[in-house]
N, C-alpha and C positions, 0 to 999 in steps of 0.2 A: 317245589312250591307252586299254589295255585297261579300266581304272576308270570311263571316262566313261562307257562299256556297263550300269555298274550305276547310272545316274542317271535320275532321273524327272521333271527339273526341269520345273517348272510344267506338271506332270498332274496329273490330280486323282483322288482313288480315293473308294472306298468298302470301310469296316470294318464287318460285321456284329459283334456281341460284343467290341466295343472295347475296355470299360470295362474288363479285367482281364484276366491274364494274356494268353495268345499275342497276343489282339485288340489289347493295347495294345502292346506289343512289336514288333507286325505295323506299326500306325500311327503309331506314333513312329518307327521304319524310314525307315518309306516316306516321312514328314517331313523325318528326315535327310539322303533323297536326294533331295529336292528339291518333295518332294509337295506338296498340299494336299488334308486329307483329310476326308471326310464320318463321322462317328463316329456308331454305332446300336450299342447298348444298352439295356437296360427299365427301367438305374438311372442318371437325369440327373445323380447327384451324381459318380456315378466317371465319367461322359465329362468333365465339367468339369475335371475334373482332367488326365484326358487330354489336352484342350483345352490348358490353360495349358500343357504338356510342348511340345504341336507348336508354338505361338507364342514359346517359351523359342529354339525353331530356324529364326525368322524366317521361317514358313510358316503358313496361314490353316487354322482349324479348323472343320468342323459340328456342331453336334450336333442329334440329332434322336434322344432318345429313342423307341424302339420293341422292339415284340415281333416276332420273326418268326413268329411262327407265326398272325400277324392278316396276310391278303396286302393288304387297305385301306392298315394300315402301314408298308408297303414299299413300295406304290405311292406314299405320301408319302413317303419314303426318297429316291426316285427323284429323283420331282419333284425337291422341293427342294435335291437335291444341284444338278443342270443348271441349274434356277434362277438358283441363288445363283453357280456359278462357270463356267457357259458350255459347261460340254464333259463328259465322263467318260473314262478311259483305263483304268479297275480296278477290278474289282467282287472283294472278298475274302469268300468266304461260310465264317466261319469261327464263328457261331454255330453251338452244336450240342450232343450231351450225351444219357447218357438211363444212370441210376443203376442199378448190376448190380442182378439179378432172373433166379433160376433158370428153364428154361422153362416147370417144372410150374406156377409161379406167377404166369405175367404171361399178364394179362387181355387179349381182342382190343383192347379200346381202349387200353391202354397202348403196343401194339406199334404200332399206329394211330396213336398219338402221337410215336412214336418213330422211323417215318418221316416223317411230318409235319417235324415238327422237323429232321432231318437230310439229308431228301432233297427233301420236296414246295417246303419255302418257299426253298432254294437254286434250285431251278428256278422259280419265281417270279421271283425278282428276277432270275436272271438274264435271264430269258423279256425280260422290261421292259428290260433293262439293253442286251442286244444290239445293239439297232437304233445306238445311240447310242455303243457301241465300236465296233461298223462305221466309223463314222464317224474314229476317231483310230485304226483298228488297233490297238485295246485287247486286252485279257483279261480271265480268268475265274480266282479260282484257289479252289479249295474246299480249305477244309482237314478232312482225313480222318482216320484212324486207323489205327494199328498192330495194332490189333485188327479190322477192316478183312478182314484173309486170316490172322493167327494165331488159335489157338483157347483158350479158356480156359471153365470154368462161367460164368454167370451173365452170359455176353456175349451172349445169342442177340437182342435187340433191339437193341442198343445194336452192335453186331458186323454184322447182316444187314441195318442201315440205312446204315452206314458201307462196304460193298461195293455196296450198288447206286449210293451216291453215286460210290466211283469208278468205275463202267463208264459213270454218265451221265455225267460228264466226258468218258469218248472215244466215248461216241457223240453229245454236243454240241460237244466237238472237231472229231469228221471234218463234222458238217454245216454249221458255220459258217467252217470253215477257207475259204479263207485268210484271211477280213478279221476275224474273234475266235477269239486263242488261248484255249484251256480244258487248266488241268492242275490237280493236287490233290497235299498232301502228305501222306503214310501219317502223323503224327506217332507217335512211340513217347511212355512215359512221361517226362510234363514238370513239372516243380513246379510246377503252376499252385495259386491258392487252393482249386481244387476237389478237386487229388488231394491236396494236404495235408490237407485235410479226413477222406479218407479212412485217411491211411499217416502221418502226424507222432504216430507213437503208440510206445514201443518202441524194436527194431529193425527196422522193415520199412520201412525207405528203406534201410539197411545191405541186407537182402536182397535188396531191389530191384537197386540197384547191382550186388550179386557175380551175380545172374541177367541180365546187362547187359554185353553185351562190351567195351564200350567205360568198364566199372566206372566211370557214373555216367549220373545222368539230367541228362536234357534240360534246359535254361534256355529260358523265350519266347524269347529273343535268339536262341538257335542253330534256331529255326524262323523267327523273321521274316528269321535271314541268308538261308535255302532261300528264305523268300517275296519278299523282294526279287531274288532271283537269275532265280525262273521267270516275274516282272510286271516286268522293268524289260526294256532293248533286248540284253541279256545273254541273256538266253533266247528269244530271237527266232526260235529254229529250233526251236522245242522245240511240242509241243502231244499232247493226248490222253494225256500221259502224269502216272501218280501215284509222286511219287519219298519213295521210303522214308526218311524222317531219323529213325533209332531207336535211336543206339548201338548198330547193328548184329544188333539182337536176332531171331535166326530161332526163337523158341519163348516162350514170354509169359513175362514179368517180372514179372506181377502174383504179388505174397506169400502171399494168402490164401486157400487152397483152397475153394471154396462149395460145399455138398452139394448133388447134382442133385436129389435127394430119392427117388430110385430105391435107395440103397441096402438 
């Protein structure tokens, strides 16, 4: 049956940024379909949490608090994912992030940070993780952003580190093809705790929405549907490619205009 193609049974992944939003959406997915999955986050208390979700699905959990932006860290990531369950089939590099900041205002080391974070420690782990999808004809899947190729103020780090992550996807695509797929998701805006942080104030989740073709945002769920779709045997012809999940949005949805400071 065409459903059996979205199953993962007894593979095993790995979740960057577990503990919340898309990360835990991502992994408890990928539990439902059959995974066992290795959980990395900076806060041990919310993979736990995590943890008991995947075991509620009769699937075996890791946790192994970590920072990506330490590569020692993730080289214990690694390890003890294999370690502990034998194999790898999925490396999800979906930690990431880096909080708007006009360009007149962000310092070399912040934008330094800012690929660091988004683009150096994804290729890291993946770098490590490779040898060892070779092995079970794994993948790679980064998740990216919508902000990625739209334009908006106060995106220029957080924006020009989420495009060079999608072209490393296909250019670690085409060189590890055939034996590791590499693709990545544009994500558009998602309720996660972090953009609630920013937009749960008013109405600009209402504006958000009407700037949103598809008049509303995103749920983790409706990205870990895409993430299960491009890492299970369902996407098996698929590689090098970043697939847009954004209710549709070809011009930014973000509510708040940021002065560039040039006015």
């Amino acid at each position: 049956m065409i459903l059996d193609r979205y199953r993962l049974t007894d593979q095993v992944a790995i979740v960057t940024g577990a503990g919340r939003g898309i990360g835990r959406a991502i992994s408890v997915a990928f539990a439902e379909a059959g995974a066992d999955v290795a959980l990395a986050a900076r806060r041990p208390e919310t993979l736990e949490e995590v943890k008991k979700e995947i075991e509620a699905r009769g699937r075996r959990a890791l946790c192994v608090p970590t920072d990506v932006n330490d590569s020692a860290q993730l080289d214990r990531l690694l390890d003890r994912t294999v370690e502990t369950f034998g194999r790898l089939d999925v490396v999800v590099n979906n930690a990431g992030g880096t909080a708007p900041t006009v360009a007149l205002m962000v310092e070399d080391a912040e934008f330094d940070a800012a690929f660091h974070f988004n683009v150096t420690a994804p290729l890291h782990l993946s770098r490590r993780a490779a040898p060892h999808l070779a092995k079970t004809r794994g993948s790679i899947l980064n998740v990216s952003s919508a902000m990625s190729h739209l334009v908006d103020s106060g995106f220029v780090a957080y924006g020009t580190a989420k495009a060079a992550l999608n072209h490393m996807t296909r250019l670690l695509a085409y060189e590890w093809a055939p034996k590791v797929r590499v693709n990545a998701i544009a994500a558009g805006a998602t309720m996660t705790d972090a953009l609630e942080a920013f937009v749960n104030m008013g109405d600009l989740i209402e504006q958000m929405e009407k700037l949103t073709p598809l008049r509303r945002l995103a749920h983790p769920d409706d990205i870990a549907a895409a993430a299960l779709f491009l890492s299970s045997p369902a996407g098996s012809w698929i590689t090098g490619k970043v697939l847009e999940v954004d209710g549709g949005t070809i011009a930014t949805n973000w509510p708040m205009t940021i002065p560039g400071g040039l006015e």
